[in-house]
N, C-alpha and C positions, 0 to 999 in steps of 0.2 A: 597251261596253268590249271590244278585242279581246283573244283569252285571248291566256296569256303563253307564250311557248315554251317546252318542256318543258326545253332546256338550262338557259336563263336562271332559269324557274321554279326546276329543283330546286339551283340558286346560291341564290337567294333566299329561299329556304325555310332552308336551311343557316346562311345568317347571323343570322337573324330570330331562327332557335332558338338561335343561339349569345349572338348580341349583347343579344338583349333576355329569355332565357328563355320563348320563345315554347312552347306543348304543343299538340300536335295533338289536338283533342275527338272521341274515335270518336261515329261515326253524324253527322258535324257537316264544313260544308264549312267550318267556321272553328279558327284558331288562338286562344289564349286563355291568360290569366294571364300575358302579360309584364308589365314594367316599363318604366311609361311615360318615358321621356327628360324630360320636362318634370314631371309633379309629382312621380314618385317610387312611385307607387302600382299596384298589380299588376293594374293594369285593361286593359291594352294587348292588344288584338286586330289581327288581320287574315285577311281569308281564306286557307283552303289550297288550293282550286282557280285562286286567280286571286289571289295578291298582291302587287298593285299597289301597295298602302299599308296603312301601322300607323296605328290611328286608340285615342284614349284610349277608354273605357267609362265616363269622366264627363263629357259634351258640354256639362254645366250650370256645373259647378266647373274644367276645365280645356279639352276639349275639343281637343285636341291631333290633330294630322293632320299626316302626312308622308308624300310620296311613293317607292317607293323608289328611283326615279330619282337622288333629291337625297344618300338614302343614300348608295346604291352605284354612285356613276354611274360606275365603272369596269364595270360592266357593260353599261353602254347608251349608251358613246359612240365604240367603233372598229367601225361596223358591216359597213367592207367586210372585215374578218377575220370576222364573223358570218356575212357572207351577202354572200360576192363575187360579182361583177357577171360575166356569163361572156355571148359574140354572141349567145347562142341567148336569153336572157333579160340584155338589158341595163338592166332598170331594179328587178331583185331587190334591191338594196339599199337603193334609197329606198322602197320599198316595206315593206320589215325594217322601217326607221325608222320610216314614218306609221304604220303597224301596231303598233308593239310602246310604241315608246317615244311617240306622241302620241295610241295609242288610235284609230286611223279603220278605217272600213271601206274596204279599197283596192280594193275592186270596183265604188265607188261612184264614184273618182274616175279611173277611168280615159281618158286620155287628158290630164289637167288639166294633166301635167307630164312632164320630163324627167331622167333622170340622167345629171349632168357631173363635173367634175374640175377641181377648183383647186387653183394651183401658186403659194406662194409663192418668188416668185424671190431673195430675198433668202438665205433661209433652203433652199428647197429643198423643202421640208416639202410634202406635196399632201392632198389630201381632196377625199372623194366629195360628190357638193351635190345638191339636189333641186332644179331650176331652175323657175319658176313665168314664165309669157312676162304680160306688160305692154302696156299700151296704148304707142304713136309705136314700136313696135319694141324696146322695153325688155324686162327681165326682173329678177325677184330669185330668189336661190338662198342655200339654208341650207347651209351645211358641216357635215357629221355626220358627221365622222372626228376626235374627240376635237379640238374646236373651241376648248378652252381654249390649245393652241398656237400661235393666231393673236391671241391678247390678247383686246380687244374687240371684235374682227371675227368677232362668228359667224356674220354671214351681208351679204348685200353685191347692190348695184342695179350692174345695165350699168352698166361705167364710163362719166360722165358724164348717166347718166339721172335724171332728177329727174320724181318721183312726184306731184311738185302739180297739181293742177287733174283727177287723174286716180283712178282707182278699181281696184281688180283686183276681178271680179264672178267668182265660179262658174260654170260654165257650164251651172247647174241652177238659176240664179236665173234667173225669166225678168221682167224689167224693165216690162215692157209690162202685165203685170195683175198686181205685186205690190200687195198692201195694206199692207205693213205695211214697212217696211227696218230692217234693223239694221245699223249703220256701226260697224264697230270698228277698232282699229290692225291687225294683223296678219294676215297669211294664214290660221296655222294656227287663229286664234279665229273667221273667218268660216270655215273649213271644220268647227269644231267646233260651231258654232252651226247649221250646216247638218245637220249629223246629227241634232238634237234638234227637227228639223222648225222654225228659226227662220231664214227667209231673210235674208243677211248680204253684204256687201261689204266690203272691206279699204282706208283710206284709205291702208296701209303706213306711216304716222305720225301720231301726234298733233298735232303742226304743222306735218299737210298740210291744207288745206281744198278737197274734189273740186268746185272749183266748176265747172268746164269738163261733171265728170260731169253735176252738177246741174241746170244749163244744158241741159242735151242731154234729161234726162227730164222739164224743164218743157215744151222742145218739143214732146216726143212725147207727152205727156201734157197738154195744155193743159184743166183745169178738173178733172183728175182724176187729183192728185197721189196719190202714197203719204204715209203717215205717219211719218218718220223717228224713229227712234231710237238717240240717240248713245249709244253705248257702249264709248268710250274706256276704256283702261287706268285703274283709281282711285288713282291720283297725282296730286301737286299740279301740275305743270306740265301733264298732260293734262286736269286740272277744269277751271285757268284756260283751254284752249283751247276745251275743249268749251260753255263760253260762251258764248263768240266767235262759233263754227262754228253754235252752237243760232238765235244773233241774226240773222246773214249768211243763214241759211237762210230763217228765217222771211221775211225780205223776201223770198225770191225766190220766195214762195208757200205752204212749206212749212208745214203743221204737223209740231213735234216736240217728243218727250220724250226722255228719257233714262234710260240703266240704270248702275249702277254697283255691282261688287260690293265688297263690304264687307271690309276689309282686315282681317287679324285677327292675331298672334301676329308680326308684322312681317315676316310672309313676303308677298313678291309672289302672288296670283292671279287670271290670265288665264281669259278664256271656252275656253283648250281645257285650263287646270287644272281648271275647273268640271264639265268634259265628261270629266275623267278620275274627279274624283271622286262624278261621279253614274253611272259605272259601277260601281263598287265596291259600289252599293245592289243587292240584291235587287230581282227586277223587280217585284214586289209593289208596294215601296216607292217606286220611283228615279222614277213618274211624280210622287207626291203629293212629293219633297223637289225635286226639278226643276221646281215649280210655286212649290212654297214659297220655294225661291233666288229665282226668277225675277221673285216679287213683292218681295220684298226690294230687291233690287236696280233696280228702278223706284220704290220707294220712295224709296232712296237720293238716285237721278236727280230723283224731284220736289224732294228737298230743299235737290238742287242749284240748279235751276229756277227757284228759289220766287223772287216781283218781291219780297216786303219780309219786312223782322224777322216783323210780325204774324202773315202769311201762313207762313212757316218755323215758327212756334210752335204753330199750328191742325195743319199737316200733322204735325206731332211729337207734338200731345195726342193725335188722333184716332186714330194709330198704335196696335201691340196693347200694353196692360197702360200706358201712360204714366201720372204721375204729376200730379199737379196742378201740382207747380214743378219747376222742373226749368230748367239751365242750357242755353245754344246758341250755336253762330256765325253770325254772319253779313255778309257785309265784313269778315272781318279784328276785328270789332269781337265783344265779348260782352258777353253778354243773360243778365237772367232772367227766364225765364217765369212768371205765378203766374195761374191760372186757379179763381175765384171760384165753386165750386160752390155756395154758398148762396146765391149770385143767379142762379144756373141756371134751375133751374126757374123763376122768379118770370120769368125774361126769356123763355122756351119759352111762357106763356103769353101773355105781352100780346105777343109776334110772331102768334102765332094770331089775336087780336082785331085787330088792326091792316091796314089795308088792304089793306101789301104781300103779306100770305099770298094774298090772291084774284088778285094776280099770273098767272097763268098760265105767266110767264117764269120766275118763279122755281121751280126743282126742291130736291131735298130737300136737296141738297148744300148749296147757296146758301143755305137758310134754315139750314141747322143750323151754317153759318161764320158769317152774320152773328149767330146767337146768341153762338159763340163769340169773336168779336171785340171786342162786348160788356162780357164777364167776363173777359177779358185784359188783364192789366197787365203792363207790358215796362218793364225797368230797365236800364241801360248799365252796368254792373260790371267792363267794361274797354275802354280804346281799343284793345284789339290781341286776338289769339287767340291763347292758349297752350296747349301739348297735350305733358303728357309721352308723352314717347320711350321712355327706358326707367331701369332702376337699373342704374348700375354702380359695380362692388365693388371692392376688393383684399382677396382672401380671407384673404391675411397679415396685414396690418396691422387687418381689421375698419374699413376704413373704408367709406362706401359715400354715392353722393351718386344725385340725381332729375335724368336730361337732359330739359330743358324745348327747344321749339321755339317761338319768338313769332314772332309774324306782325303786321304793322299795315297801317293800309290803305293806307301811302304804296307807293313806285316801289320802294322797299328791300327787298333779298334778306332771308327771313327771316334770324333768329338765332336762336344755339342757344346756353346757359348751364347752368350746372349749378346745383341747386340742394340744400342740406343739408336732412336730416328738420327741424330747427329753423325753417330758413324757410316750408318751404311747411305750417309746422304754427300762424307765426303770422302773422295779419292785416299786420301794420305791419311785419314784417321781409321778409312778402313781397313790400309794396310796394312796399319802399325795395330788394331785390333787383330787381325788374320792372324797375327805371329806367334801371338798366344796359343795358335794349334802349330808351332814349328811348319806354315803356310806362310806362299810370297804372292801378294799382288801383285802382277804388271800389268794389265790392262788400264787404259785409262777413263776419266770421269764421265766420257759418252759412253764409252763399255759399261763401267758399272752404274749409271743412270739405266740403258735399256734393261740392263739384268733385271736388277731390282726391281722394275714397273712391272717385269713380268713375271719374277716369285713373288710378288707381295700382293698381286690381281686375286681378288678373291679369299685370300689367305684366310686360314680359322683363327680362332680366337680362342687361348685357353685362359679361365679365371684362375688368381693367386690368391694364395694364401701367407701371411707374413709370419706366421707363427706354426708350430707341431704340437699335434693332437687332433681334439675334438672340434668339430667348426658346424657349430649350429644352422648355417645358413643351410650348409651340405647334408646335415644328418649323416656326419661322417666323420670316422677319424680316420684323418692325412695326415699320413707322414709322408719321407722321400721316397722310399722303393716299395711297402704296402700301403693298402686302406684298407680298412675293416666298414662297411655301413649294411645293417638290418639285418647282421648275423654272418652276412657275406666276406672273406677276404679276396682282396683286388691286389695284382700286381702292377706297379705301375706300366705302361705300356712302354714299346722302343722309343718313344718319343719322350717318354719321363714325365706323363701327364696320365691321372686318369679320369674314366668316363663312366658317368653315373646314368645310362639313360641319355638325355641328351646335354647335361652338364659336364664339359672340361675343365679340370681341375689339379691346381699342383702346388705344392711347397716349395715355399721359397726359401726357408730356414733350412742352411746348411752346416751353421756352427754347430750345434747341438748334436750327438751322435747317440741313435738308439739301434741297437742291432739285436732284434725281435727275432724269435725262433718261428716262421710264418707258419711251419709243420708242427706235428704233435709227435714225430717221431724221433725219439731220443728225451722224450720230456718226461723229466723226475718230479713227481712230488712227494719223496721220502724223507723230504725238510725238514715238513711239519713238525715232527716229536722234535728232531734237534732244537727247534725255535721255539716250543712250548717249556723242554726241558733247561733251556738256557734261562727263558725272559718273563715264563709264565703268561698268566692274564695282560702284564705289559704288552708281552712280543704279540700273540693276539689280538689286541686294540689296535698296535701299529700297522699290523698285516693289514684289519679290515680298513682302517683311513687311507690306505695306499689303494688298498680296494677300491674304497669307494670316493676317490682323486677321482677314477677315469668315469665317474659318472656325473661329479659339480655343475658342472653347465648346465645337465637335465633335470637337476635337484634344485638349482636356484631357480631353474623357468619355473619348476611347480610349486615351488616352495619356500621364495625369496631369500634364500642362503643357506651358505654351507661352511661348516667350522671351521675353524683350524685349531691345530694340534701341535700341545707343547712337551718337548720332551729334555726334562732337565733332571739337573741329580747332581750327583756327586762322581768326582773324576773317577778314572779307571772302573765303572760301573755296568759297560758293555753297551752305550746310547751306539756308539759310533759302530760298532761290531754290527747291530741289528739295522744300520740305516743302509751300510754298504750290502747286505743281506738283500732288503727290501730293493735297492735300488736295481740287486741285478733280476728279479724276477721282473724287473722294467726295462732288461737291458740295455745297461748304465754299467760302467764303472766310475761311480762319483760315490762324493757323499753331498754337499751342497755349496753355496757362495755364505761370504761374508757382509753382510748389507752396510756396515758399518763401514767398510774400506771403500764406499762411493758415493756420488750427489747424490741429491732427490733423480736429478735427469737418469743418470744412468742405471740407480734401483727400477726408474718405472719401465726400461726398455728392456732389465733382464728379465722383470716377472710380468712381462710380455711377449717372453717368447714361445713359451708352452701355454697348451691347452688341457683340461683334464686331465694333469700330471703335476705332481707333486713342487711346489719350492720351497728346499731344504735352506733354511736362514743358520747359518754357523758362526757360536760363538758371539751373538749380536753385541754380547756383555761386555766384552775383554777391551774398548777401547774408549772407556770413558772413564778409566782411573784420571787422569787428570781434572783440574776443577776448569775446566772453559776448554776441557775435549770437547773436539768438533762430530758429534752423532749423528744419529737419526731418533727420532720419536716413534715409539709403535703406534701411535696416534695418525701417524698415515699407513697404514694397512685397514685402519677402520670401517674405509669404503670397501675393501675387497670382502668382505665380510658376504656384503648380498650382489658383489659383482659389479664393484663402480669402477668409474672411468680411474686409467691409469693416470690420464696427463691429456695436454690439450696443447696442440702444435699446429702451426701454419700452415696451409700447403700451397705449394709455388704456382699455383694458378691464375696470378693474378686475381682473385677476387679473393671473399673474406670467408671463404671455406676453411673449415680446419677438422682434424682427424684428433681423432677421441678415440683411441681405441680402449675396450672395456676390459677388466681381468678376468683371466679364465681356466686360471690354475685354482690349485688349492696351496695354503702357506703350513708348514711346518717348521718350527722352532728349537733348533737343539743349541741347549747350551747347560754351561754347567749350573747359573744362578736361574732362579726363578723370574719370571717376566711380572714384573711389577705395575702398578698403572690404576686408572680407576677403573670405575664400574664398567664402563664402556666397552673398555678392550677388554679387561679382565672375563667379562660372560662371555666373550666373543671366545674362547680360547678351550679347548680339553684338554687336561694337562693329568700327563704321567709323570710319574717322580721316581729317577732310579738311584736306588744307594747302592754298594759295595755288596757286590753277591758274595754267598759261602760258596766258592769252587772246591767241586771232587772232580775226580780223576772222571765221571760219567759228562758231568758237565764243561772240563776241559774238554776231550773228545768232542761231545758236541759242538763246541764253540769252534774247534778247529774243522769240523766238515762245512761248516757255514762259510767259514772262513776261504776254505781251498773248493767252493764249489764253483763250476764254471757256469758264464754269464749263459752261454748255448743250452746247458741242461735247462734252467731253470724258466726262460726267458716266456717260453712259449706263455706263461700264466698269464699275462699282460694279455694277450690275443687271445684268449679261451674269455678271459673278463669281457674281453670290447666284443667278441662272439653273442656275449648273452647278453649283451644289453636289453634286446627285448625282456626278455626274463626276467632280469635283474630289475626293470625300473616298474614293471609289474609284479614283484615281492613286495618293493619299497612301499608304492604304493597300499600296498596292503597291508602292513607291518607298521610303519611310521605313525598311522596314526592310532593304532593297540597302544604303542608303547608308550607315545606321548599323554595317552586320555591314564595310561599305568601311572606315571609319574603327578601328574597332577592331582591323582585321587589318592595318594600317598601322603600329601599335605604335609610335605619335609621342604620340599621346593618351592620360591615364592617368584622366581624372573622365570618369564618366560621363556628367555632366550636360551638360557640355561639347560632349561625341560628340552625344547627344540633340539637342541647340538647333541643332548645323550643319547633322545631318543633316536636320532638319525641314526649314532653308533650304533646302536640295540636293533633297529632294522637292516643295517649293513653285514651285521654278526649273522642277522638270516642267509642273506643273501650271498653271503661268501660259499653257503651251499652248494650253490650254482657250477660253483667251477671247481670248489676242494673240496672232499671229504673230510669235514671234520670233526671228531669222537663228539659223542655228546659231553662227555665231563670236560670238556674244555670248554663246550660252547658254556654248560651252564654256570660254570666258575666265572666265566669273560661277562656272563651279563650280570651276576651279580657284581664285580668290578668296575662294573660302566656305571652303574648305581651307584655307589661308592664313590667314585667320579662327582658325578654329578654335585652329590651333601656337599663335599669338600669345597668345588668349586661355589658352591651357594655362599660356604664359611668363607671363602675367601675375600665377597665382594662386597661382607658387611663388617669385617672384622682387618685388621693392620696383619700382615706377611710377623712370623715369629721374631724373624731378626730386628724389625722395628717396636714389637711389643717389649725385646729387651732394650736395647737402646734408650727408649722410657725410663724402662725402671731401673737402669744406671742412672739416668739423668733426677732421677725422681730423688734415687738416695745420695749422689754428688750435691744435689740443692739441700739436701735435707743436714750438712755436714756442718761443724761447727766455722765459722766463718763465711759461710754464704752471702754472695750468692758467689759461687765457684765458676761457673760454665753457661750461666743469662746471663749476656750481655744489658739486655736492656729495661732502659730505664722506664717504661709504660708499662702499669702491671695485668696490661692485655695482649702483652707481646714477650714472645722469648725467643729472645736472640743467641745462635750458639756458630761461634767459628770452630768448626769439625776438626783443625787439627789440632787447636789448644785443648777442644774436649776430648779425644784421642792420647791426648798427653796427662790429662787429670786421672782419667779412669785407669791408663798406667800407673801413673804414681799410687792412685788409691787400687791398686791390685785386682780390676774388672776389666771383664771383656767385652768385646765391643765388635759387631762386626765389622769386615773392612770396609774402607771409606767410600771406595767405588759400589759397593755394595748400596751403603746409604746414602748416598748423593743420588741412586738411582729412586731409590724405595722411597725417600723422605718426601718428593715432590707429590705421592700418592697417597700420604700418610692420612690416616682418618682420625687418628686418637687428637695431634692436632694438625692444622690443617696448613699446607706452607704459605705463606704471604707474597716472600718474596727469597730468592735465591742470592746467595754472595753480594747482600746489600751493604753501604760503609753505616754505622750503630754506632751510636755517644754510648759509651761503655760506662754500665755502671760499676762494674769487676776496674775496671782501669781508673775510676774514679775513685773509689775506695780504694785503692793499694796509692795514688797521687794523698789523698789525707793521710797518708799512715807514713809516706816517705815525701813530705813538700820538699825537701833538696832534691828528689832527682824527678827529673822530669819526664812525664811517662805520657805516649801518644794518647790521647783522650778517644781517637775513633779505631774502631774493630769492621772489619768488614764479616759480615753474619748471614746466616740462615734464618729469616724472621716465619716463626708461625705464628697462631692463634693460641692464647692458655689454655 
C-alpha cells in the first residue's frame, strides 16, 4: 500500500478525530477508541502513519471496514488541482491517482498508460483520464477529475470499440509460460492482483467472453494450457456469466476454477479494494491474511462450480467449523443439508474393508466424499432462493419490515418483497407470503427458524422515507429509481435503496408515478414560445411556481413560507391545457385531485404524500351548490402556508408517542370560481385569472404541440431544476430580498405577507435562468405582471370579491322598492336577514342578476361590506309579518330560516 500524502494525510487525520473521536496512542503507529459508525461501540481504529481506513476492533460481532476514499471522497477526486499535469511531466496526475487513491506502485507500471483529457461537449465540463491502449487499436480511460459529474460515465472504451473476444494483458504477464491465469473484470483488479504476485488479465466486462484471446493461447500453447481462474466481480449477473465463460472454456481445453470474494455489509469489493485492504495490515500479518482471503475466495468459486446439490453440501461440510445441518442454494432452488455423524465412522470402516480402498485411483479426497455422500441427506425446502437484503425502518412511526430477494429457477428477473417480523417468524404465514413471488415453502419451522437467525445476523439497515421528493433530513430528493442531492444524480442501486456516504435510504411511495428523463439526451426545450405564445405572463408565472415547488422545503427553512397559487377564470380558458403542460416537464401525466370529494383524514394523507412538488386542488368549488353540502374550509391549508403539521395520529407502540408528519409540498388551486375567504387565507394565495383567449390559427398550433408533446421529451426539466439547487437557492437568496425591500419602498403595498409571496415570484423568475433560457422581454413583461399581482391581491383583502359588491347593490335597490322590506327578513334594525332563494326569486321578478347561489353561499361567509352573524338561522319574519296584516285569513308561517349579517 502506497503511503498517503502528507497533505491529504494530515486532512484525514483531522476528520477521523473530529467525526469519529479518533486518539492518537503514543509509542503506537495507530489511532484508537473511536466510535464505530455501524455498532456504536468505541472500538474503531485506523492507523496514523498511513490511514487509508477505519476498521471496527470486533471483526467477530461486527467487523466493519471503511475506506476513506468512500468517506471523504472530496478529497480524492479533483486530482488535477492535486497534482497538475505540467510538459515537463505530463503524466503526474495519473500517477497521483494510481498511487494515492488505488494504492499501486507507479514505478512498476511504467509505460502501461497515458494521461488524456475528456470534454464533455454538451456540458463543457472536462477531466483528466488515465488511458489504458487495447487490443484492434482501442483503448479505455478512467476520468479522475470528480467523475460524479458525468453520471454513470466514469470511465469509457474508443468510441465504437467493443472489448469482446479480446483481453487487456499487463505487460508483465508473460503468456507463454504462465501457470496459473487469473481473469477478472477490470483493469485496475488485474493490475492489483499483479502486485500481490497473481498474474491477471482484464476481460473489461463480465459479459465479455475473451474467446478470440483464448483461441490464440490454445494455439500457442497446444497441450500445455494454463489453469484459468475466473474471478469476476461477486454479483449476481457476473456468477450467472462466469458460468457460462467456466463451460465455453472448458471445451476449448481449458482447465478452471474460480475465485469470488465474499460480499459482506452490502458494500461492493473489487480485487483492487482487497489490494487496498491488505495494505492496511502490518507486514507481519498482510502475507498470512492475503493467503487466508485468497483461500476464501476460491473456496467461494468452488461453490460456485460445484456439478450438483450433493457435491455443494460436501464442499460446505468439509469447509472450517461447518455444522452438521445446515441450509444452501443451489439452482435458484433450496436445500437442507443433514450429515449423519453416527454412521460415520461405521461407513470409514467398511470403505477400508471394501475393495474400492485398494483402488490405486482413488486418493484421500475421493474416499473421504464418497464417505460423505453416504451420510448425506438433502431435502428441498424451497423451489426458489431467498436472501434477505436488509431491515428497513421509519424511525418515527417504529415501524420496520425484512427486504427479501427470491430468485427461482425459471427465465424471470428475481423479485424483491418485504416482509413483517410476524411473517418470517412463522412457518404458514411465511409461505403463504413466499407465493406472492409464484414460490413454495416446504421446509419446516426449525428449517426456517435456523435460516432466518442466519440471514438476519448482522443485517444492514436502510432508512425510509414515506413520502416522494425532497427530504430535508437527507438533503435529497428521493424518489423510487433516481436521487438527485448537491448537484449529483443517483441510481437507485440493485437493491432498491440508495447511499449517500454512509446513509441508506429509500422510498416507500409507490402509488404516485413520476417517470423523469435521468439523461439530457433527447431533452427539448423548444416549448417555451408555445407557452408564452398560448398563456403570456400567466404561462410564465405558472412555469416559475412549478419551478420553484421543488425548492419549498428550502425556502420555508430560510424563510418561514412559501405561497400558494391560485389559478382560476373562466371555463374553456386554457387553466387545464397549461397544468397538464406543466405536470409533464414533472413527469406526470395528471392534472390534480378533487379535495372536496374526501375527509379531513384522507386530504391530510394525500398532500402528504409528495415533497417539493406541486398539489394540484381541482374544482374545489363544484360541490357546495347545496345549502348543508358537506365541504372542506380553505381555513385548513392555513397551516401549510409555513409548513405545519398535516394531522396527528397514534402510533401502535404502546406508549403515547404519535406521528405529526409536517407538509412539504407546495398547494395549487385550479378552479373556475375565485377562492374566497378572509384576510388570512386570502394574502396566503397568488392568484392568476384566466378568461377566454382570442385563438388564431398560430395559437391553435401552439396549443396543440403542448398538447401532443411527450412526457420523455420534456421531463428531463425537473432534474436539471433539483441539479441546480445549489445555484438556485444561492440567486434566491440574493434576489428575494432586492425585490421585497422594491415592493415596500413602492408604498402601494401594506401586508406583509403579500410583499413576501411576490417577491419570492420575482426571485424565482431569476432563478429559472438557471436551467431555461429565457428572452428577456418575457422576463420583463412577467415581472411587471407579478407586480400587478401583487396591487390586486392587496385590493382583494380590503375590499368584498365583485360578485358580492353586486349582490349589495341588488339588495340595496330591492330594499329601496315601493313595499319594503322585500328580501330583510328581520325584525332588529342591526340585523338583515335574507333567505337566498326567495331573494333569487325577487331579483327575478324585479329583472336583476345575481350571481349563483353556490357562488354566494361561498363568498357571503367572507363578506366585508357586512359581516355574516350566522348561516341558515330560523328569523321571526318581518316580510312574513306584513303580508299576515295584509291577508289575516290566510295564514302564513311567521319564521324564515336566513342568512343573518350586521347592517
Amino acid at each position: 500500500m502506497s503511503l498517503m500524502k502528507d497533505d491529504i494525510r494530515a486532512q484525514v487525520i483531522e476528520r477521523l478525530q473530529f467525526d469519529f473521536d479518533l486518539k492518537i496512542r503514543t509509542g503506537s503507529n495507530y489511532m484508537r477508541g473511536g466510535t464505530c459508525p455501524k455498532c456504536k461501540k468505541k472500538e474503531l481504529y485506523a492507523r496514523y502513519d498511513n490511514p487509508w481506513q477505519i476498521r471496527c476492533g470486533r471483526p467477530e460481532r461486527c467487523g466493519h471496514i471503511e475506506h476513506v476514499k468512500d468517506l471523504y471522497d472530496d478529497l480524492f477526486e479533483d486530482w488535477s488541482k492535486r497534482a497538475p499535469a505540467t510538459d515537463n511531466d505530463p503524466t503526474v496526475t495519473a500517477r497521483a491517482y494510481l498511487e494515492f487513491a488505488r494504492g499501486f506502485d507507479v514505478g512498476t507500471l511504467t509505460g502501461w498508460f497515458t494521461q488524456e483529457n475528456y470534454v464533455n461537449h454538451e456540458t463543457g465540463e472536462s477531466s483528466a483520464t488515465i488511458r489504458f491502449p487495447l487490443p484492434n487499436d482501442g483503448y479505455w480511460e478512467r476520468l479522475i477529475d470528480r467523475p460524479a459529474r458525468f453520471g454513470k460515465m466514469k470511465a469509457r472504451f474508443k468510441p465504437k470499440y467493443s472489448a469482446y473476444g479480446h483481453w487487456w494483458c499487463p505487460p508483465s504477464v508473460d503468456l507463454a509460460t504462465v501457470e496459473e491465469l487469473w481473469i477478472v473484470e477490470g483493469i485496475f483488479d488485474a493490475i492489483a492482483l499483479q502486485h500481490n504476485g497473481i498474474n491477471a488479465v482484464s476481460a473489461m466486462s463480465s459479459v465479455s467472453f475473451p474467446a478470440h484471446a483464448l483461441e490464440q493461447l490454445v494455439e500457442k500453447r497446444k497441450g500445455n494450457l494454463p489453469r484459468l481462474v475466473w474471478a469476476l466481480d461477486n454479483e449476481p449477473t457476473a456468477r450467472s456469466y462466469l458460468q457460462r465463460w467456466v463451460k465455453m472454456s472448458r471445451q476449448l481445453g481449458f482447465s478452471c476454477t474460480a475465485a469470488l470474494i465474499p460480499q459482506r455489509d452490502g458494500r461492493k469489493v473489487d480485487w483492487n479494494d482487497q489490494h487496498q485492504r491488505w495494505g492496511f495490515e502490518e507486514t507481519d500479518t498482510r502475507d498470512q491474511r492475503r493467503t487466508r482471503d485468497l483461500a476464501i475466495a476460491r473456496h467461494e468459486g468452488d461453490l460456485l462450480l460445484a456439478p450438483s446439490p450433493r457435491d455443494k453440501a460436501i464442499l460446505m461440510y468439509t469447509w472450517e467449523d461447518a455444522t452438521s445441518e445446515f441450509h444452501f442454494e443451489f439452482g435458484s432452488r433450496m436445500y437442507w443439508a443433514k450429515f449423519d455423524l453416527s454412521k460415520l465412522e461405521d461407513e470409514q470402516r467398511a470403505l477400508l474393508k471394501s475393495d474400492d480402498h485398494d483402488d490405486q485411483l482413488m486418493n484421500d479426497r475421493q474416499a473421504r466424499d464418497k464417505v460423505l455422500e453416504s451420510v448425506c441427506a438433502l431435502k428441498l425446502i424451497a423451489n426458489c432462493n431467498f436472501q434477505a437484503l436488509y431491515k428497513q425502518v421509519n424511525d418515527i412511526t417504529g415501524d420496520a419490515w425484512f427486504y427479501f430477494q427470491v430468485d427461482t429457477p425459471s427465465d424471470n428477473a428475481p423479485e424483491k418483497h418485504t416482509f413483517t417480523p410476524k411473517q418470517i417468524s412463522s412457518s404458514s404465514e411465511f409461505k403463504a407470503r413466499l407465493m406472492n413471488a409464484s414460490a413454495s415453502w416446504l421446509g419446516t419451522q426449525k428449517h426456517l427458524d435456523q435460516i432466518i437467525v442466519r440471514q438476519t445476523e448482522r443485517l444492514k439497515t436502510v432508512e425510509t422515507i414515506d413520502f416522494l421528493g425532497y427530504s430535508k433530513e437527507h438533503k435529497a430528493y428521493i424518489f423510487n429509481d433516481i436521487a438527485v442531492q448537491g448537484g449529483n444524480v443517483y441510481k437507485a442501486n440493485d437493491e432498491d435503496y440508495f447511499e449517500f456516504g454512509q446513509v441508506r435510504v429509500k422510498c416507500l411511495m409507490k402509488s404516485i408515478k413520476i417517470n423523469m428523463a435521468s439523461a439530457s439526451k433527447g431533452y427539448r426545450d423548444d416549448w417555451l414560445p408555445n407557452l408564452w405564445l398560448c398563456f403570456g405572463e400567466k404561462g410564465l408565472v405558472a412555469l416559475t411556481y412549478w419551478f420553484g415547488s421543488l425548492f419549498a422545503e428550502q425556502i420555508r427553512a430560510d424563510y418561514e413560507s412559501f405561497p400558494f397559487l391560485e389559478m382560476s377564470g373562466e371555463p374553456d380558458s386554457g387553466k387545464t391545457t397549461l397544468i397538464k403542460f406543466l405536470w409533464k416537464l414533472f413527469g406526470r401525466l395528471y392534472e390534480g385531485f378533487d379535495p372536496a370529494k374526501g375527509s379531513i383524514s384522507g386530504r391530510s394523507r394525500a398532500m402528504g404524500q409528495v415533497s417539493n412538488i406541486p398539489l394540484v386542488l381541482l374544482e374545489a368549488d363544484r360541490n357546495t351548490d347545496a345549502e348543508n353540502a358537506k365541504s372542506f374550509e380553505w381555513d385548513e391549508f392555513k397551516d401549510y402556508y409555513g409548513g405545519g403539521l398535516l394531522r396527528t395520529r397514534g402510533v401502535k407502540n404502546n406508549s403515547n408517542d404519535t406521528y405529526e408528519p409536517p407538509f412539504r409540498a407546495s398547494i395549487v388551486i385550479a378552479q373556475n370560481a375565485g377562492v374566497s375567504g378572509h384576510e388570512a387565507i386570502l394574502s396566503r394565495i397568488t392568484k392568476l385569472y384566466f378568461a377566454k383567449p382570442n385563438i388564431t390559427e398560430a395559437s391553435r398550433a401552439a396549443a396543440d404541440s403542448l398538447v401532443q408533446t411527450e412526457v420523455g421529451d420534456v421531463s428531463h426539466f425537473m432534474v436539471k431544476a433539483m441539479k441546480a439547487e445549489p445555484q438556485v437557492m444561492a440567486r434566491f437568496a440574493e434576489m428575494y430580498p432586492k425585490y421585497r425591500a422594491e415592493l415596500w419602498a413602492s408604498k402601494k403595498l401594506s401586508s406583509d405577507r403579500i410583499i413576501r409571496n411576490h417577491s419570492m415570484l420575482l426571485a424565482l423568475v431569476d432563478c429559472l435562468h438557471l436551467v431555461l433560457q429565457v428572452p428577456e422581454h418575457m422576463v420583463r413583461e412577467t415581472r411587471k405582471y407579478i407586480t400587478g399581482m401583487a396591487n390586486d391581491r392587496q385590493a382583494a383583502i380590503t375590499t368584498d370579491p365583485q360578485e358580492l359588491n353586486d349582490f349589495w347593490q341588488v339588495y340595496d335597490y330591492l330594499e329601496s322598492l315601493p313595499g319594503a322590506p322585500l328580501v330583510n327578513h328581520s325584525k332588529n334594525p342591526g340585523v338583515i336577514a335574507i333567505n337566498l332563494n326567495q331573494f333569487a326569486e325577487a331579483a327575478h321578478d324585479h329583472r336583476q342578476r345575481i350571481p349563483d347561489l353556490a357562488t354566494l353561499r361561498r363568498m357571503l361567509k367572507d363578506g366585508r361590506t357586512h359581516k355574516l352573524i350566522e348561516a341558515s338561522k330560523s328569523t321571526e319574519s318581518a316580510i312574513r309579518a306584513n303580508l299576515q296584516a295584509r291577508t289575516p285569513l290566510q295564514p302564513v308561517p311567521q319564521t324564515v330560516r336566513c342568512w343573518q349579517f350586521k347592517a
